[in-house]
Every structure is written in C-alpha cells, then in structure tokens.
MOPAC internal coordinates of N, CA, C and O (Angstrom, degrees):
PM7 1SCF
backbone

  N    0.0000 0     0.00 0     0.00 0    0    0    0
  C    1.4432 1     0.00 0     0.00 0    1    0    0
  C    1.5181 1   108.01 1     0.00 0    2    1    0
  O    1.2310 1   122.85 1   -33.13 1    3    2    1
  N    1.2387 1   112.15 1   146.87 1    3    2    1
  C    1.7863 1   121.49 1  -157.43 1    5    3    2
  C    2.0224 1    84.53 1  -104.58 1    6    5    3
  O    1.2310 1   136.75 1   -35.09 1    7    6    5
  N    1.7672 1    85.16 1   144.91 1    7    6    5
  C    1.7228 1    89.40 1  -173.12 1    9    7    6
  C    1.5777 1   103.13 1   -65.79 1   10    9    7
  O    1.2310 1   111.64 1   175.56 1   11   10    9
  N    1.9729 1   133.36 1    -4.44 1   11   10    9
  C    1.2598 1   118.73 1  -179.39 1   13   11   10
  C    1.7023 1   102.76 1   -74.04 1   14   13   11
  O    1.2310 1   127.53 1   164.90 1   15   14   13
  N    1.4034 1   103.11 1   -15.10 1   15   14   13
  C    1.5310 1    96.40 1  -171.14 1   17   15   14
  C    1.7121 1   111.09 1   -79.90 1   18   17   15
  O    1.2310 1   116.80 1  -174.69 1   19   18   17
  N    1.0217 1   123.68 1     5.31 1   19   18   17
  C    1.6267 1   129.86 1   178.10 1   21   19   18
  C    1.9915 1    96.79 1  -107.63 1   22   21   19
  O    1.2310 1   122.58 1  -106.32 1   23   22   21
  N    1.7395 1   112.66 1    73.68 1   23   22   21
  C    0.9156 1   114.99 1   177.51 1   25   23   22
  C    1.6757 1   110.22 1  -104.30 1   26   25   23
  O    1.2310 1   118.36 1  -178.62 1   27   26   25
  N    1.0917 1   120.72 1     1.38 1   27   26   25
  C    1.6496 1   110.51 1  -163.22 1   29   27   26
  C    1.7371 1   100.69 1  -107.53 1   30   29   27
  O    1.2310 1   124.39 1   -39.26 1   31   30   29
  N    1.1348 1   109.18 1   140.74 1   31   30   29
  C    1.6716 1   110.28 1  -174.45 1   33   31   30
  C    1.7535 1    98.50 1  -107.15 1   34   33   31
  O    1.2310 1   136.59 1   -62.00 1   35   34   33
  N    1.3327 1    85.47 1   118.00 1   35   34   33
  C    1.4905 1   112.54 1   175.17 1   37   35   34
  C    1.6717 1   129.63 1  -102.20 1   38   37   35
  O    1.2310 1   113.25 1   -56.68 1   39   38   37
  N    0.7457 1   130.36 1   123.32 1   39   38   37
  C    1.6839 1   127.40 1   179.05 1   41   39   38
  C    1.0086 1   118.28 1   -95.35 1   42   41   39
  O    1.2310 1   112.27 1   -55.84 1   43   42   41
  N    1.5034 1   132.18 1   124.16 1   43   42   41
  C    1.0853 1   110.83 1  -173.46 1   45   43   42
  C    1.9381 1   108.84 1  -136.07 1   46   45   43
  O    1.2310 1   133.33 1   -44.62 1   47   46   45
  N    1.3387 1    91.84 1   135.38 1   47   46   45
  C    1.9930 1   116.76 1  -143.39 1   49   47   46
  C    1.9843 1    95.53 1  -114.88 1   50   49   47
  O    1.2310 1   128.93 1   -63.94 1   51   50   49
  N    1.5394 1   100.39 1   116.06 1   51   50   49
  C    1.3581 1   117.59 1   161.49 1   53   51   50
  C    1.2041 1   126.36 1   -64.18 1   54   53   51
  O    1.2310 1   107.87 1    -8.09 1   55   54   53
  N    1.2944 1   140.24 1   171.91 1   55   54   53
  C    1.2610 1   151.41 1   162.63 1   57   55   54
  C    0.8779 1   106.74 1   -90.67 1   58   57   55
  O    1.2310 1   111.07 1   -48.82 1   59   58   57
  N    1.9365 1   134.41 1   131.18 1   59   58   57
  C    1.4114 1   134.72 1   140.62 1   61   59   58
  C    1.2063 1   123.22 1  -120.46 1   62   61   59
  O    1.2310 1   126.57 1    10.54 1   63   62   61
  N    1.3439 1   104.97 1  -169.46 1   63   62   61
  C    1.4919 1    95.79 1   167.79 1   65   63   62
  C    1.5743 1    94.97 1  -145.99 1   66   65   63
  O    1.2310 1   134.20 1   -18.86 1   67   66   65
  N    1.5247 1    90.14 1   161.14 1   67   66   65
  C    1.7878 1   105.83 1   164.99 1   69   67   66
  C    1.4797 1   102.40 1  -147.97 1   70   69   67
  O    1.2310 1   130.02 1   -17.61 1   71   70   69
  N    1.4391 1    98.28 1   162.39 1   71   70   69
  C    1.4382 1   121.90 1   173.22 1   73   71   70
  C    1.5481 1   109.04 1   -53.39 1   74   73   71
  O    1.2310 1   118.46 1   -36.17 1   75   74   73
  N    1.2598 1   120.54 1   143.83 1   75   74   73
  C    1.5837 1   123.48 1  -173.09 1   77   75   74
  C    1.6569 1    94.99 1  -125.45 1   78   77   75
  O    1.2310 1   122.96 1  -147.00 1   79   78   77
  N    1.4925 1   111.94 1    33.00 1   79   78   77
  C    1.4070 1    97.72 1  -170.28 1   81   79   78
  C    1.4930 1   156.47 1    42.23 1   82   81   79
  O    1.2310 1   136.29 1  -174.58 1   83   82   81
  N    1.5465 1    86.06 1     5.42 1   83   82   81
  C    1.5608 1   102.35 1   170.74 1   85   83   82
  C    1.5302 1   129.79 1  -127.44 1   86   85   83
  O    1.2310 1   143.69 1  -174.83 1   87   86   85
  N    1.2582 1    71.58 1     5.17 1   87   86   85
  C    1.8903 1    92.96 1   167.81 1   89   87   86
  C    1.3660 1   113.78 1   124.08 1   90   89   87
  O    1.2310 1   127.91 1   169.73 1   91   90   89
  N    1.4962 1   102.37 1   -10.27 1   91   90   89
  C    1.9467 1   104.43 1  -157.77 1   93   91   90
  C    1.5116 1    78.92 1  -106.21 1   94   93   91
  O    1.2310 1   130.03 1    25.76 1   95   94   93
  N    1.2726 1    98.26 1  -154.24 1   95   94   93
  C    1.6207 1   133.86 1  -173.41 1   97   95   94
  C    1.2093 1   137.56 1  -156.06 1   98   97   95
  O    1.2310 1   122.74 1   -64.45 1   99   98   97
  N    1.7859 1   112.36 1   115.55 1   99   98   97
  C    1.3104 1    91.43 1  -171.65 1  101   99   98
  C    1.1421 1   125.13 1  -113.70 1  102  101   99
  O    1.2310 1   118.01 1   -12.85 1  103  102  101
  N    1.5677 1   121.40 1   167.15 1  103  102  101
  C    1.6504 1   124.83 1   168.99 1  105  103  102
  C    1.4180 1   112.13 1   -52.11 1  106  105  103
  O    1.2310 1   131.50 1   -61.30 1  107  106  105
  N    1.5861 1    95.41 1   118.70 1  107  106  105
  C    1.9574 1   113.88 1   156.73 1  109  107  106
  C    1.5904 1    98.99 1  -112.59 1  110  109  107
  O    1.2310 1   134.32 1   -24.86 1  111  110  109
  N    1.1942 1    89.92 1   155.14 1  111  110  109
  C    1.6289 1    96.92 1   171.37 1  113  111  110
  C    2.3060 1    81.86 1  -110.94 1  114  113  111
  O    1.2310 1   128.95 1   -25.59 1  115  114  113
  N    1.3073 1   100.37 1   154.41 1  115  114  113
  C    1.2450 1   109.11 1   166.23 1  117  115  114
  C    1.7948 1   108.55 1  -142.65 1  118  117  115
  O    1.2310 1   120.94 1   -38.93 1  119  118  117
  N    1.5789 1   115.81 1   141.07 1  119  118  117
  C    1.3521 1   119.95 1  -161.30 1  121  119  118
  C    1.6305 1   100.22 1   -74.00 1  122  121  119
  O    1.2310 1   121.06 1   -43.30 1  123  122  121
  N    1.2470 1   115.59 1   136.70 1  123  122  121
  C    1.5246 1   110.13 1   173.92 1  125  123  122
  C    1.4538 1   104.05 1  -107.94 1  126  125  123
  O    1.2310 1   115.73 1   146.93 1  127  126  125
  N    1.4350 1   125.70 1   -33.07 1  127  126  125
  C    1.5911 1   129.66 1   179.59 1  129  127  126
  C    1.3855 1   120.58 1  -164.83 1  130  129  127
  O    1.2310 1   112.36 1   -41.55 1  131  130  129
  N    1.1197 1   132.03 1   138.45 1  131  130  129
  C    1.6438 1   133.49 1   172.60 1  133  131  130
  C    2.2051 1   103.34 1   -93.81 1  134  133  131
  O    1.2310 1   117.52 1   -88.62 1  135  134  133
  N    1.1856 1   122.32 1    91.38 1  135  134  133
  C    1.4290 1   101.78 1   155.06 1  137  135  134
  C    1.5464 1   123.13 1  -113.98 1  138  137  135
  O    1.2310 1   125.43 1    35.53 1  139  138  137
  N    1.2024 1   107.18 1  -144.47 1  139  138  137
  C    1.3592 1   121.12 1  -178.39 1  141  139  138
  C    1.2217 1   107.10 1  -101.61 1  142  141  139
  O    1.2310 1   112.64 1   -31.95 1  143  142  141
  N    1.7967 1   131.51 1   148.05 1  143  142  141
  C    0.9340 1   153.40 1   170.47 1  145  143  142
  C    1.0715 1   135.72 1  -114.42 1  146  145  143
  O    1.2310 1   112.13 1   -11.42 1  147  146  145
  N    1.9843 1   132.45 1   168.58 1  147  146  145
  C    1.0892 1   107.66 1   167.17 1  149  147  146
  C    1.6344 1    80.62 1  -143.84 1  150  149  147
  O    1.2310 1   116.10 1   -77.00 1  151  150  149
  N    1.7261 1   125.02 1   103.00 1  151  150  149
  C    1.3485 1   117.04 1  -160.28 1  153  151  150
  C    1.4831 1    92.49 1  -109.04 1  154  153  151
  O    1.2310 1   126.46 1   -38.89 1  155  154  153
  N    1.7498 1   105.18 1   141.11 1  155  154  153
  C    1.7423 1    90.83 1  -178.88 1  157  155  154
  C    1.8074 1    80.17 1  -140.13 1  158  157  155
  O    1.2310 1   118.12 1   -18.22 1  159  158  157
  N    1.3881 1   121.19 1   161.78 1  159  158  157
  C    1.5282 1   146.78 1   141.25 1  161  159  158
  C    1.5279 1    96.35 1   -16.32 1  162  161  159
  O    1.2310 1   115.68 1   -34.85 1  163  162  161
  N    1.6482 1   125.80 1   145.15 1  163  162  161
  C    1.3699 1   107.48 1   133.66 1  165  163  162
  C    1.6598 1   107.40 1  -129.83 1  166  165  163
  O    1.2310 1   120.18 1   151.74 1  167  166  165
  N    1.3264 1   117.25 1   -28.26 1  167  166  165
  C    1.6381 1   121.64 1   141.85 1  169  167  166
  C    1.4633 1   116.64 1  -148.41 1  170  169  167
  O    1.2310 1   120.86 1     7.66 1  171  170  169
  N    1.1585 1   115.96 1  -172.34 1  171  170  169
  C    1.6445 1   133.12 1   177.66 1  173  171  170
  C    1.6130 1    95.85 1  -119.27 1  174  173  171
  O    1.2310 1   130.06 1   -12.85 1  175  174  173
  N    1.0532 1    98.20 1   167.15 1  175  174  173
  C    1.2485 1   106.08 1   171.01 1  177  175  174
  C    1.6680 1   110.84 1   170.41 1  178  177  175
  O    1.2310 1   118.47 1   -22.71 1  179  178  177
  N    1.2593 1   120.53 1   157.29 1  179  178  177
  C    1.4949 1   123.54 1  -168.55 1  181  179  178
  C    1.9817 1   101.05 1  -108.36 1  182  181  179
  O    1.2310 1   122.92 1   -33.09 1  183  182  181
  N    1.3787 1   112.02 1   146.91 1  183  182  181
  C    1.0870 1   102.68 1   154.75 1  185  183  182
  C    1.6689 1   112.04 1  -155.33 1  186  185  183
  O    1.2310 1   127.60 1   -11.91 1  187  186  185
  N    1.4179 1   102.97 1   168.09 1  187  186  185
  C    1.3775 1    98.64 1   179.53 1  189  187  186
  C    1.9140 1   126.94 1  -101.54 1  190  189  187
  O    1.2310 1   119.79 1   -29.37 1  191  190  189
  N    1.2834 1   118.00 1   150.63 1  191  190  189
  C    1.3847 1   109.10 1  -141.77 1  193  191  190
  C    1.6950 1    99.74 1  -147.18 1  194  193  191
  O    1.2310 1   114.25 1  -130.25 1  195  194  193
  N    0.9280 1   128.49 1    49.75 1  195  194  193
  C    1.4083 1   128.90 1   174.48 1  197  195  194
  C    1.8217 1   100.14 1   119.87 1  198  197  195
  O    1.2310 1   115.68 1  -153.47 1  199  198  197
  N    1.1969 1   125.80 1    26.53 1  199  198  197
  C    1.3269 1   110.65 1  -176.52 1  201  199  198
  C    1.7156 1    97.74 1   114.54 1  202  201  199
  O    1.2310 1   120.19 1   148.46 1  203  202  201
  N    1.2519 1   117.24 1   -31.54 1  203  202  201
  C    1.3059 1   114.13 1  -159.52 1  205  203  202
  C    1.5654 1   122.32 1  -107.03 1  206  205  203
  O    1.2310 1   114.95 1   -28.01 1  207  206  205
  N    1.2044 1   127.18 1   151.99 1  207  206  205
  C    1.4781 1   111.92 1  -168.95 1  209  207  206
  C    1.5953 1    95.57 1  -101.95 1  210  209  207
  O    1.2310 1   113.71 1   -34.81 1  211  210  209
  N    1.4009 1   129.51 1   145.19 1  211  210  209
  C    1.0105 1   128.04 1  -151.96 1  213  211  210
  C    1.8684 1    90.11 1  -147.15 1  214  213  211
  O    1.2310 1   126.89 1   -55.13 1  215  214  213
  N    1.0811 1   104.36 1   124.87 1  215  214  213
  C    1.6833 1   116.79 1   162.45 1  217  215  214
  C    1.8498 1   109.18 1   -62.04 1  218  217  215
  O    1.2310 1   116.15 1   -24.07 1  219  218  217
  N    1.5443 1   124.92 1   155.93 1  219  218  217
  C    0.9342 1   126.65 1  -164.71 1  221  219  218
  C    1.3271 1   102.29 1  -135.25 1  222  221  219
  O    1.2310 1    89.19 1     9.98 1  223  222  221
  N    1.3926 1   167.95 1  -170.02 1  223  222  221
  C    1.6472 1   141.47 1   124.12 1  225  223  222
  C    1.8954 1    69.55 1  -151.60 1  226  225  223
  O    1.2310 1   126.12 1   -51.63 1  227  226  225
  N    1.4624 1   105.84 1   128.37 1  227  226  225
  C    1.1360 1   148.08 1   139.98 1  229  227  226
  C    1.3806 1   147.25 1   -76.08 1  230  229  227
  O    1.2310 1   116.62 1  -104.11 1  231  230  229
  N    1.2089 1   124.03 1    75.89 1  231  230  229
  C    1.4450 1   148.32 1  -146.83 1  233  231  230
  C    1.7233 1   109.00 1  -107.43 1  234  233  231
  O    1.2310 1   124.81 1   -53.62 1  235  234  233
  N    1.2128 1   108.38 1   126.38 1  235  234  233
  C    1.7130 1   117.11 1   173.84 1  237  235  234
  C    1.6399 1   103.55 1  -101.01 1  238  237  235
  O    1.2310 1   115.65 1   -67.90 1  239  238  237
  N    1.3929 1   125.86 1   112.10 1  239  238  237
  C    1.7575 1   119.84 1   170.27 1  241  239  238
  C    1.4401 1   104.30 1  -107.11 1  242  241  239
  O    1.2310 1   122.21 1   -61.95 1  243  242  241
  N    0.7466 1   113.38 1   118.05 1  243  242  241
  C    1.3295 1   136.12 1   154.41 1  245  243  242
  C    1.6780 1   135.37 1   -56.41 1  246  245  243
  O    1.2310 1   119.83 1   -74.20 1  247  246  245
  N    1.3871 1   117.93 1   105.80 1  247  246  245
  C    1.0379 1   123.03 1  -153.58 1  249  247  246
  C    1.5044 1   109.22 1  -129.23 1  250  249  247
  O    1.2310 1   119.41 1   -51.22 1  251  250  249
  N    1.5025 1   118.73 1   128.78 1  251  250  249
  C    1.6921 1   118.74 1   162.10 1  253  251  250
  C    1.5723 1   117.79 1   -44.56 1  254  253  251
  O    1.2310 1   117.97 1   -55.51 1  255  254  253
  N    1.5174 1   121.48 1   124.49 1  255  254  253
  C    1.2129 1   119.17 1  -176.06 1  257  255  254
  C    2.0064 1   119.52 1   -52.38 1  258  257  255
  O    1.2310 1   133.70 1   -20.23 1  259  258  257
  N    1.1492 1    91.12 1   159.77 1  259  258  257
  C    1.6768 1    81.36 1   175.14 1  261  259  258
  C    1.6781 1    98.55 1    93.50 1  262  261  259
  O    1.2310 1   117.47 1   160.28 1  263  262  261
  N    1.3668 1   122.42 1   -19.72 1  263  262  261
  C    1.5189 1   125.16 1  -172.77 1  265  263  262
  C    1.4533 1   107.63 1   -67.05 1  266  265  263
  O    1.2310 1   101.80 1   -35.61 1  267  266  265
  N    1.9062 1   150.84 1   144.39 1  267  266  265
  C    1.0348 1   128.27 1  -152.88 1  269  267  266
  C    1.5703 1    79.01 1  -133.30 1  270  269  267
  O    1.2310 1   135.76 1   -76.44 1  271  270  269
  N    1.6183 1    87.10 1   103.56 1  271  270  269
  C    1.8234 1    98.89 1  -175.93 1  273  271  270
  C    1.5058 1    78.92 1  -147.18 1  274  273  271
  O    1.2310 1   126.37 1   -46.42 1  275  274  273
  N    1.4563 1   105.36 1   133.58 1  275  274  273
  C    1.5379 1   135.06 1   141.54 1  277  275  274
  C    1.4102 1   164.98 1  -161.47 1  278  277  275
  O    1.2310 1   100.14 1    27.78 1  279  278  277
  N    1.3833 1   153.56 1  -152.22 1  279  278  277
  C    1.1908 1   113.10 1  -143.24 1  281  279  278
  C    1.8906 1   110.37 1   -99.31 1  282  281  279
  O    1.2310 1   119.11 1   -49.48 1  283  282  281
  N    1.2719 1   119.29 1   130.52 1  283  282  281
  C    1.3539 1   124.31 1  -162.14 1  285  283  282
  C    1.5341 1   103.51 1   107.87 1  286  285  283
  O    1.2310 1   107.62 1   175.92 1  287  286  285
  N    1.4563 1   140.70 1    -4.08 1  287  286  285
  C    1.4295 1   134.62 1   133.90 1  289  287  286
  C    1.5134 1   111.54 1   -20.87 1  290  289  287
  O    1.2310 1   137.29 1   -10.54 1  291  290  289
  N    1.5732 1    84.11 1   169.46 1  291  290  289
  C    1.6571 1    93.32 1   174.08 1  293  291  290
  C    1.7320 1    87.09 1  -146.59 1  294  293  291
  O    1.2310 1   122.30 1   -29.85 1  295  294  293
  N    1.6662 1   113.20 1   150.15 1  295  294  293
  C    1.5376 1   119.17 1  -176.15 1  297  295  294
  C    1.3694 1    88.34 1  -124.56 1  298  297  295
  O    1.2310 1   124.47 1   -56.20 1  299  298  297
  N    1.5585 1   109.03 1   123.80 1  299  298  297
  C    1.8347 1   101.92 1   154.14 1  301  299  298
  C    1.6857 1    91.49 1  -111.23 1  302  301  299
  O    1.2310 1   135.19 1   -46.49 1  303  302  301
  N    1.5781 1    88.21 1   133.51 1  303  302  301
  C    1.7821 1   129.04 1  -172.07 1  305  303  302
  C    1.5590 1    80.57 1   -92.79 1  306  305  303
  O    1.2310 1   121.31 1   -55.16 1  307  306  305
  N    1.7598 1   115.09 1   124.84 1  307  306  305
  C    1.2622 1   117.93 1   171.23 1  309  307  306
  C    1.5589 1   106.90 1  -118.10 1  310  309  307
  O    1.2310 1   122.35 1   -47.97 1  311  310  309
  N    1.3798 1   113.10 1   132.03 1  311  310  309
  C    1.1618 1   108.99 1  -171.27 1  313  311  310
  C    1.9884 1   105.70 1   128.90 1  314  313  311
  O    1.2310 1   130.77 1  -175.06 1  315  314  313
  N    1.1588 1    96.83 1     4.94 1  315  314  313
  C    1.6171 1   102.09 1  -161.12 1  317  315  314
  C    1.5713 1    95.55 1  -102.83 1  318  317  315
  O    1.2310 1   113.29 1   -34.77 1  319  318  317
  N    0.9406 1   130.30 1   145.23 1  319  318  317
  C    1.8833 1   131.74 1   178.99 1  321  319  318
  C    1.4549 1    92.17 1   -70.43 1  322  321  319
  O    1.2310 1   103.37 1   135.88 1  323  322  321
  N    1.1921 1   148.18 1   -44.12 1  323  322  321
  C    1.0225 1   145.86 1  -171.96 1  325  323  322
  C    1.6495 1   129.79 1   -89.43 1  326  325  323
  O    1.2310 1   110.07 1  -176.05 1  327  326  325
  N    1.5178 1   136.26 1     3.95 1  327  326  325
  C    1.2194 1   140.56 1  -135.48 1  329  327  326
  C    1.3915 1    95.34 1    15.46 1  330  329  327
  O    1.2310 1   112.41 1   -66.40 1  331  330  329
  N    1.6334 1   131.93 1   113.60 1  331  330  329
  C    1.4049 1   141.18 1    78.52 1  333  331  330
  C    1.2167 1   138.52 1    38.84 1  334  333  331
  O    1.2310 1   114.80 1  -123.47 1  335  334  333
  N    1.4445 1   127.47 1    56.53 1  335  334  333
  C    1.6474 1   117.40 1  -166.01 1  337  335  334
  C    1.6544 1    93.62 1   -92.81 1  338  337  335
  O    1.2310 1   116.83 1   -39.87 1  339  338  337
  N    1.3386 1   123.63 1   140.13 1  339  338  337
  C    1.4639 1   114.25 1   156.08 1  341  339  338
  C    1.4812 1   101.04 1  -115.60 1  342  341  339
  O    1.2310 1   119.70 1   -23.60 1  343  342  341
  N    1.3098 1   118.18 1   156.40 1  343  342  341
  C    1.4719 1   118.79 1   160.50 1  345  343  342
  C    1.4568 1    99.42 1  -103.76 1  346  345  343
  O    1.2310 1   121.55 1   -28.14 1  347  346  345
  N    1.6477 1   114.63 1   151.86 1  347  346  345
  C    1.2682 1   123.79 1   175.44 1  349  347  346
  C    1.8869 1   110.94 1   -87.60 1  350  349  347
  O    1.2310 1   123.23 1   -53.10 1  351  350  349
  N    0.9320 1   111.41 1   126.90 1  351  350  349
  C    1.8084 1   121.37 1   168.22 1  353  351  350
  C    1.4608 1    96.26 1   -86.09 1  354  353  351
  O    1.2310 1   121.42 1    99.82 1  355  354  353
  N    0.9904 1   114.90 1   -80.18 1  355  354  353
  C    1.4802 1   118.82 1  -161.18 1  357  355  354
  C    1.7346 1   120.94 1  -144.18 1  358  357  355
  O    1.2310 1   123.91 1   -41.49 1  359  358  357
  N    1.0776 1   110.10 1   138.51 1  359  358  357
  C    1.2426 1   124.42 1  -176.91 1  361  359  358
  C    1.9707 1   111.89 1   -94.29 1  362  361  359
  O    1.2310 1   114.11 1   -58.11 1  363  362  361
  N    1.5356 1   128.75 1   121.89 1  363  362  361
  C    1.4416 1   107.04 1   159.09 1  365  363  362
  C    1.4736 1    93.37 1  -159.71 1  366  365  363
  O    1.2310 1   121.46 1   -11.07 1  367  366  365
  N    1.8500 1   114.82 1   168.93 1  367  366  365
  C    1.2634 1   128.75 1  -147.18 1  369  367  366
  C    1.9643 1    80.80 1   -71.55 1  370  369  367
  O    1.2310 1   132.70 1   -29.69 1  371  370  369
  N    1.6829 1    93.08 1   150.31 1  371  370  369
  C    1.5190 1   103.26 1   170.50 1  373  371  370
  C    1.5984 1   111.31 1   -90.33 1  374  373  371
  O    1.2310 1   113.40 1   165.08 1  375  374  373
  N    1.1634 1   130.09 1   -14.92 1  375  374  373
  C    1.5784 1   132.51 1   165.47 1  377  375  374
  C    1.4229 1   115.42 1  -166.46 1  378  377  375
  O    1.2310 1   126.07 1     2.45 1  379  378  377
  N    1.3305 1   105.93 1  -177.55 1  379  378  377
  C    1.8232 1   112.06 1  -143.56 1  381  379  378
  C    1.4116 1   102.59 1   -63.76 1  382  381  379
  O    1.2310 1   111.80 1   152.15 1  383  382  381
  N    1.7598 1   133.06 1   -27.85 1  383  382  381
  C    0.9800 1   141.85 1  -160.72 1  385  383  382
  C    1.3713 1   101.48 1   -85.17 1  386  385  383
  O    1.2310 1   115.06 1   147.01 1  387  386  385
  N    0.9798 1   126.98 1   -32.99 1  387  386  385
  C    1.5851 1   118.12 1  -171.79 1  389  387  386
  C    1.4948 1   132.87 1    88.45 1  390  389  387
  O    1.2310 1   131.78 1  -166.91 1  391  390  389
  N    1.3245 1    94.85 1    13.09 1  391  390  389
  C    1.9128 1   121.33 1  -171.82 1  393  391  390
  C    1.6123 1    87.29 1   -62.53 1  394  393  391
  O    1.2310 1   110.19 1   123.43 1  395  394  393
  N    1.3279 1   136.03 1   -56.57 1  395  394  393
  C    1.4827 1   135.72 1  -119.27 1  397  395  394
  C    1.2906 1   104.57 1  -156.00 1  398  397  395
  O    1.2310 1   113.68 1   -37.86 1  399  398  397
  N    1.5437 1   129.56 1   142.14 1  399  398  397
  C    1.6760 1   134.57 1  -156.81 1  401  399  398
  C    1.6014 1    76.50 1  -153.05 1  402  401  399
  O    1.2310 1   140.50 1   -42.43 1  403  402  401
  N    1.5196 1    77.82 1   137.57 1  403  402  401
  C    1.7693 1   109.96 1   173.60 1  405  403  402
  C    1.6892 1   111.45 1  -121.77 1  406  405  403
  O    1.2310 1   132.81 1   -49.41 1  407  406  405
  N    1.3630 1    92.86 1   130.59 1  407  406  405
  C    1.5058 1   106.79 1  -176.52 1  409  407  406
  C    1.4651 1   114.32 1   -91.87 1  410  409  407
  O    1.2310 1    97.65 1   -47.21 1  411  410  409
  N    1.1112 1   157.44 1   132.79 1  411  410  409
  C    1.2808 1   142.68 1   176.12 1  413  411  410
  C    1.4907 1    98.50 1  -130.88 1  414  413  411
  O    1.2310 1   128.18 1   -53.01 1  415  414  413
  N    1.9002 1   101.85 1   126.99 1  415  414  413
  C    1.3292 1   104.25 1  -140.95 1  417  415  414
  C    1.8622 1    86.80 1  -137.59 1  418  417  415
  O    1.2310 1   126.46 1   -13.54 1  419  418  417
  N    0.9455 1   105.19 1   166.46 1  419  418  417
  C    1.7539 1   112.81 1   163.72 1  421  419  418
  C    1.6231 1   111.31 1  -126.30 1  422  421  419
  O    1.2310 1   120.40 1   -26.10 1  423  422  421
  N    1.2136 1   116.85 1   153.90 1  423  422  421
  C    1.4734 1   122.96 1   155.68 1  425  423  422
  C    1.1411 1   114.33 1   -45.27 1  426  425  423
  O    1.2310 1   126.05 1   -48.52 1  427  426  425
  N    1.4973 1   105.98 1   131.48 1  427  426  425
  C    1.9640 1   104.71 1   167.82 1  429  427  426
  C    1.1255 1    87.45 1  -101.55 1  430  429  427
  O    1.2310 1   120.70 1     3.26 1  431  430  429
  N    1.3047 1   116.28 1  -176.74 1  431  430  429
  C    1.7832 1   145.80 1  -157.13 1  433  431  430
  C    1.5389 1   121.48 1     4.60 1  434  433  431
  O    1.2310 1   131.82 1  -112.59 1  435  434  433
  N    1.2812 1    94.78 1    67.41 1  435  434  433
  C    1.9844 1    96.46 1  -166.36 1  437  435  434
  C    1.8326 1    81.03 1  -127.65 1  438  437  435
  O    1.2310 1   120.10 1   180.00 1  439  438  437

C-alpha cells in the first residue's frame, strides 16, 4: 500500500480511569495520537447480544509501523458525517517487512 493511500485522520484515545468521588471510577478516554490512515470495510455482520440483534461493521485501519495503537483503543475516523467510533480487537504487522500494522476494529455504539 502506497503512503497516498493512508489519507483518513484518525485519533486514537486510551482508556483511563479516575476517581468519581464516590469511591468508584470512571471511564476517560485520553488522546494518545492523531495519524494517518488507510480504513477500509472487511465485513458487516449482525449479532445477537442480550436478547437483542445488534449490527456489527468490521473495519481493518491501517497504520505506519512504530504507531502506538492497541487492542481495547478507541479510533475516531474524522471525516465521517457521523463521528466514527471504532473499538480496536487486535493489532498485527500488515506484511513481512514490518513497514505497516493493521488494526482490526468494530464499531462502538451501533
């Protein structure tokens, strides 16, 4: 894949936590990096999830190696009519050289 094809600017947001003052803790997302992408489909698919049938969209982004993305991230895809949440599944090298890391990610809140 040619570096014009890593055109979509992606952010990509950690999990933390902080004190909520009541003893618990809550979810922050905090920004770890904004780069370039190359995010494509790899299927859809439906599943069911407590009773409920739930849409899925399954997305591969494509990332320059060395990028510090991994799995339990969150990607906001900018450029989307909708802000774009992906959650990250899993991170591994996209070919033998090691130029490029592929994320394979799902939609959050769908």
């Amino acid at each position: 894949m040619s570096a014009g094809a890593l055109r979509r600017r992606v952010a990509i947001e950690r999990a933390a936590g902080a004190a909520d003052g009541g003893g618990g803790r809550e979810l922050m997302w905090e920004p770890v990096a904004t780069v370039f992408a190359a995010v494509r489909p790899v299927r859809a698919e439906e599943r069911e999830d407590l009773g409920r049938l739930d849409g899925v969209a399954t997305d591969a982004v494509e990332v320059r190696a060395g990028t510090d993305v991994r799995g339990g991230d969150r990607l906001q895809v900018s450029g989307e009519p909708d802000g774009r949440t992906l959650r990250v599944l899993a991170v591994r090298a996209a070919d033998a050289r090691g130029r490029r890391l592929i994320a394979l990610a799902e939609e959050a809140g769908r």
